[in-house]
N, C-alpha and C positions, 0 to 999 in steps of 0.2 A: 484243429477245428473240426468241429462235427459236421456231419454233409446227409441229407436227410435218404431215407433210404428209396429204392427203383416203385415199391407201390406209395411210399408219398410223394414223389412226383408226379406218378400218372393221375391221383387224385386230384391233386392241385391240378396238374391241365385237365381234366373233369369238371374240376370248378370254372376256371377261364371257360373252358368252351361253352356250356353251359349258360353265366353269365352273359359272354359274347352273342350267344343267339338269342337272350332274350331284349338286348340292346338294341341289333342291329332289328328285330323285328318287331319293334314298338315304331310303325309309320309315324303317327305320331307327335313324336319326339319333337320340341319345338330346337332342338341344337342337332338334327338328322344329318344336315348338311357338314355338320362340322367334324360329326363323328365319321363318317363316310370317311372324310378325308384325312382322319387319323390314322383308322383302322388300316384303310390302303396305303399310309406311309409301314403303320406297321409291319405289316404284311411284306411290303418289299423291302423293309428292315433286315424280317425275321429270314426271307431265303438266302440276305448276305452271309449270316449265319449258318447257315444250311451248305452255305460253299466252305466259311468259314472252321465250321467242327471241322471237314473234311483235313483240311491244311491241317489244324491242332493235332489230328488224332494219326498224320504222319509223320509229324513231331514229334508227335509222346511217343511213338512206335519205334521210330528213329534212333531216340535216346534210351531204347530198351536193348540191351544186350540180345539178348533174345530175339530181336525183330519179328514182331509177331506180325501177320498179314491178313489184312483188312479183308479182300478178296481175291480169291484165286485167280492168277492173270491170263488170260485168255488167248487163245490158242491161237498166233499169229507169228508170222516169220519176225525176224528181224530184220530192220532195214537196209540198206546197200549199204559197202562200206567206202564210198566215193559218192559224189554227188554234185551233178553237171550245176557249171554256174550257171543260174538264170539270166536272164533277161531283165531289166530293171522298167521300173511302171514310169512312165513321163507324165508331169504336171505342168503345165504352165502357169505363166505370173497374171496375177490377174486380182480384184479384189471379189472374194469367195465369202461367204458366211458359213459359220457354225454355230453349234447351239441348240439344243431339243427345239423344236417347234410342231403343232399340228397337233393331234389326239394322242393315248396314251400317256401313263405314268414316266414320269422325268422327277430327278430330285433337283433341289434348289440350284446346288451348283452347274448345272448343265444348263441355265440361259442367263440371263437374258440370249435368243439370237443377236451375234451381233457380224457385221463384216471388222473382214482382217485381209491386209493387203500379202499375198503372197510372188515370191519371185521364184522362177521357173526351178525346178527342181525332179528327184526321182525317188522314189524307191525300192527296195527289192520285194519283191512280190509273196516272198517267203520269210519266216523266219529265222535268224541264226542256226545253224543245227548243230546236236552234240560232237560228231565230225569236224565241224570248221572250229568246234571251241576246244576242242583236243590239238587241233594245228596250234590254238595262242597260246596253251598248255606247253607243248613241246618244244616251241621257238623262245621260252622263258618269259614270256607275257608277264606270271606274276612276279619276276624279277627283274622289269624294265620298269624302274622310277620316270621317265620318260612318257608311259603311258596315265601316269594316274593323276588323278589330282591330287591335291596337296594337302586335305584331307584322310582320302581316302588311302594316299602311301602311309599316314601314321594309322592307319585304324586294321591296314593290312601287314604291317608288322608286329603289330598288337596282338593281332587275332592267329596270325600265320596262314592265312587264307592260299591255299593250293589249287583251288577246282573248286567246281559248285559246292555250293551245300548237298551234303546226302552222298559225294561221291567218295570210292575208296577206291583203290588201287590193289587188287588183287592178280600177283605172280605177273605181271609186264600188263592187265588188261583194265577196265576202269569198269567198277559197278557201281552201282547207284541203291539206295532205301527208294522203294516205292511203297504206293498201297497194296502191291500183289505183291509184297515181300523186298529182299534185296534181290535185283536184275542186272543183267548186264547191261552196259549204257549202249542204246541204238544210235548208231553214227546217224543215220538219217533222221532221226526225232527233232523237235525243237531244242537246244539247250532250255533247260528250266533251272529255278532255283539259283540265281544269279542278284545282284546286288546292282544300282542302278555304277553305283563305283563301278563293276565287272563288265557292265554294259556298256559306258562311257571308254572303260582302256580297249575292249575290243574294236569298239569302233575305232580308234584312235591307230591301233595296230592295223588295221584294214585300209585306212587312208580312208575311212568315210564318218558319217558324224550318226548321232541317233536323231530322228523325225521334232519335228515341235508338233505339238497335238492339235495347233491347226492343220500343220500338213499332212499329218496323221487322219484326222476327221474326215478332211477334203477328196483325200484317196480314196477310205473306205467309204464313201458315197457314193463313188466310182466304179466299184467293183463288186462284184457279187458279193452277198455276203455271208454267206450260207457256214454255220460252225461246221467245222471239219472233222470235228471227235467227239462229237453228239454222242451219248448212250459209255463211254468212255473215263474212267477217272486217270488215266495219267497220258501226256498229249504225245502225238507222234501216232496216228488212227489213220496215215494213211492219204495225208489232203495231195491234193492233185493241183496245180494251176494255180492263179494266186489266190488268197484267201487271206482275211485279217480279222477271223472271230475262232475262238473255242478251243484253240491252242494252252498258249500262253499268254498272260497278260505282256505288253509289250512296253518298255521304258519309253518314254518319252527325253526331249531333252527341255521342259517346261515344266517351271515350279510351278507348282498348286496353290493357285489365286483368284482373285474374284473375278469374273469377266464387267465389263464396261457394263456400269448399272444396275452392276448385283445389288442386291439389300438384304441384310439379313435377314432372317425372320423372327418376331419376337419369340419369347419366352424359350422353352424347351426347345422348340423346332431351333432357332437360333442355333444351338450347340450343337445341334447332328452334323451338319459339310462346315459352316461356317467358322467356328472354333479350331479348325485343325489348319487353317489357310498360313500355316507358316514353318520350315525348315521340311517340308515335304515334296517330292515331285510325283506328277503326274504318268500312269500306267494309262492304257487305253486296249481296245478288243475283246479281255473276257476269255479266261478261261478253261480248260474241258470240264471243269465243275463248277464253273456260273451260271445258274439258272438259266437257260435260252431264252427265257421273256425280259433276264436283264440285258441281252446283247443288242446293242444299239448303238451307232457311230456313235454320238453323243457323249454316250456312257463314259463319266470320270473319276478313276480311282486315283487312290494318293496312299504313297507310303514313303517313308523315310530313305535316305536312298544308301540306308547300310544292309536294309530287310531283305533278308533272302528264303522267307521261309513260305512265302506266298508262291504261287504258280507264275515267277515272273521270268521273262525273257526279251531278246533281242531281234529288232528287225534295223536293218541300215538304212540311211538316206544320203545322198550325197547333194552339191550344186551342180546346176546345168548352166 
């Protein structure tokens, strides 16, 4: 196929842009109100994408012999190679609501607000790190049928899954494809690049389970929420205390569904969240290359739960 060349694209967005101001600056306009509200889904459309190239283009990098590098990786120690267990977050039971509400951009699937009965529960205040996920490496994790679903054992004999995506095993140590090239894996980083299946047998080996995205929500209302690896494309910046944004997106154990009293929306809007509300589970948190004006408790991503090529990771939760 033919693909048009780097100055007809930038014409073409000459043209949009162009166009677009001379739209949006016609007061006017007897459909003002309506375009407003296109433009601004667009808009936060177009920065999912903006996270999204990112993902693609350590992809395409990944699968280049070559491993070319995106950005030089910047000048910081590597993490501890041990890491004290924390302390885990206490919730109690009680009936809680979630759900965007109040000013600010939200997409459809983030309300209706609705309440949700919740029972006393915890979770840990950090995310999984590459450290503890070399321990379910080492104790044969991905050769205990035991831990997997039933699924997931046939799609990981299939595939031959050993470790994350992007990791290799160099002379007894584990490196990893990043954007600043191949790195060695920091024990104390979040694991990333994990499949909601990897996420689900870890918890399972730990003796704990993964969060529902109510309990997930509830927490991070609770806790500061400040991204941890702001200014940062690959997670592990360094967070301190607990923290649930700018890392890794984090699994959920909650397939991606309507809340109480969704409606779709017609036409086109319809298709954006709506259309995809089936064999998908819910991520939540955002992260180190989600836009920081998308991070918001609220905020509901959804991917297939074989996907590992998205910035996604594990945080635990257990019952109280």
């Amino acid at each position: 196929m033919s693909r048009p060349t780097v100055e007809e694209i930038y014409t073409y967005r000459a043209y949009v842009n162009q166009a677009m101001t001379a739209l949006l600056g016609a007061a006017d306009h007897p459909d003002r109100a309506e375009i407003e509200r296109r433009t601004i889904l667009g808009l936060n459309h177009e920065q999912q994408h903006q996270e999204l190239l990112l993902t693609d283009i350590k992809h395409a990098f990944a699968m280049n012999p070559l491993r070319p590098t995106y950005l030089p990786a910047p000048d910081e120690k590597n993490s501890p190679l041990t890491v004290e267990t924390p302390l885990w977050l206490e919730f109690g039971s009680g009936v809680k609501e979630i759900g965007h509400s109040g000013e600010g951009f939200a997409y459809d699937n983030e309300g209706p607000r609705h309440k949700v009965f919740l029972d006393s529960y915890a979770l840990a205040p950090q995310p999984v790190t590459n450290g503890e996920f070399i321990g379910f490496i080492d104790a044969g994790g991905y050769g205990d049928a035991d831990l997997w679903l039933s699924d997931a054992w046939a799609l990981l004999k299939t595939e031959k899954w050993q470790a994350p995506l992007y990791w290799e095993k160099r002379e007894g140590h584990w490196w990893s494809m990043t954007l600043h090239g191949m790195q060695p894996v920091k024990p104390g980083a979040p694991v990333c690049h994990v499949s909601f299946y990897e996420a689900a047998a870890f918890a399972r080996s730990a003796g704990k389970r993964l969060p529902t995205e109510a309990e997930w929500e509830n927490a991070a209302r609770a806790v500061d929420g400040d991204p941890s690896s702001a200014g940062h494309i690959e997670p592990g910046a360094g967070a301190s205390g607990s923290q649930f944004y700018g890392d890794v997106w984090e699994w959920t154990s909650s397939a991606y569904t309507e809340y109480p009293g969704y409606r779709r929306l017609e036409g086109p809007f319809g298709e954006y969240n709506g259309k995809f509300m089936s064999g998908q589970m819910v991520l939540r948190g955002g992260s180190c290359l989600t836009p920081r004006d998308h991070i918001r408790p609220s905020y509901r991503n959804f991917f297939p739960p074989h996907i590992r090529w998205q910035y996604s990771g594990i945080r635990l939760a257990e019952d109280r």
